[in-house]
N, C-alpha and C positions, 0 to 999 in steps of 0.2 A: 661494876655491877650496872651502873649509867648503861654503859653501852650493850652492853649482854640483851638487857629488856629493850633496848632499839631495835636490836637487831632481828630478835623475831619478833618484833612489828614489820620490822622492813621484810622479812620472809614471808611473811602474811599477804602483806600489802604484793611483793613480785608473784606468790604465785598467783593473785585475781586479777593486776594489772597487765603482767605479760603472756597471761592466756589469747588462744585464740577469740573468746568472745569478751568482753570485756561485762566487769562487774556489774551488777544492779547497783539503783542509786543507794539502795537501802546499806549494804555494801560497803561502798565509799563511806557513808557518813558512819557507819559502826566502824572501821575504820579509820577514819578522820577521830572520831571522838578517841580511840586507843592514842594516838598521836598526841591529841591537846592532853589525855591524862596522863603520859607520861612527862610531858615537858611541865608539867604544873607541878609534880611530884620530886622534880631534881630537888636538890639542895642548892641552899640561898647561894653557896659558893659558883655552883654551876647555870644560876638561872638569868636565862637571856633578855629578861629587862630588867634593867639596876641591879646586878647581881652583887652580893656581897666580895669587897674585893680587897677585904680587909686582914686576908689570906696568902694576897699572892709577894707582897715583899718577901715573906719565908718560904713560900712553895710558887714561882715561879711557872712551872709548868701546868697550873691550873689556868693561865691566860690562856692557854695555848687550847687544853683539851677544851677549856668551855667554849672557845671558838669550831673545833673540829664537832664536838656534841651541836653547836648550832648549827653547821653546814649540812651535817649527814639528817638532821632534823627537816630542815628546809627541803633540801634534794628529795627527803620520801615525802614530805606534805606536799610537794610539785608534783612527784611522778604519780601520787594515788591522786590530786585534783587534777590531771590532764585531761582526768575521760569527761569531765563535765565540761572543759574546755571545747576537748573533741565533740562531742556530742551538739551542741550550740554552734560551732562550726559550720557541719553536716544541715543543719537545719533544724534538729530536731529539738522541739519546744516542751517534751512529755517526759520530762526527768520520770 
């Protein structure tokens, strides 16, 4: 279920990031805040600082997914903060 509620964030996020014109600032941070609400909401077993790991001697494959859950986390909070990157870049000072 982790991943399901990622993934249309991350659909969210591809259709405003990889349009021709790129999102408002307002946008990105409605955005951005779905992202930190999801990672705040995992379970202690899944959460990416000091997670509970009190789990994984009997279930092994929770190292694994809470590491792939951090990756694909990372990768859309890079891909949707690029445009402020880009944007700063370019010159433009007027988020």
């Amino acid at each position: 279920m982790c991943r399901h509620k990622l993934a249309e964030i991350m659909g969210r996020i591809a259709y405003h990031t990889f349009a021709i014109q790129l999102p408002d600032y307002t946008t990105v941070l409605n955005l951005d805040r779905e992202l930190l609400a999801w990672r705040d909401a995992l379970p202690p077993f899944f959460t990416m600082d000091n997670p509970d790991t009190s789990l994984d001697k009997d279930h092994p494959y929770l190292f694994v997914q809470r590491h792939l859950l951090a990756c694909e986390w990372y990768y859309t909070r890079i891909t949707l903060n690029r445009y402020i990157t880009s944007h700063y870049k370019k010159g433009n000072a007027d988020l």
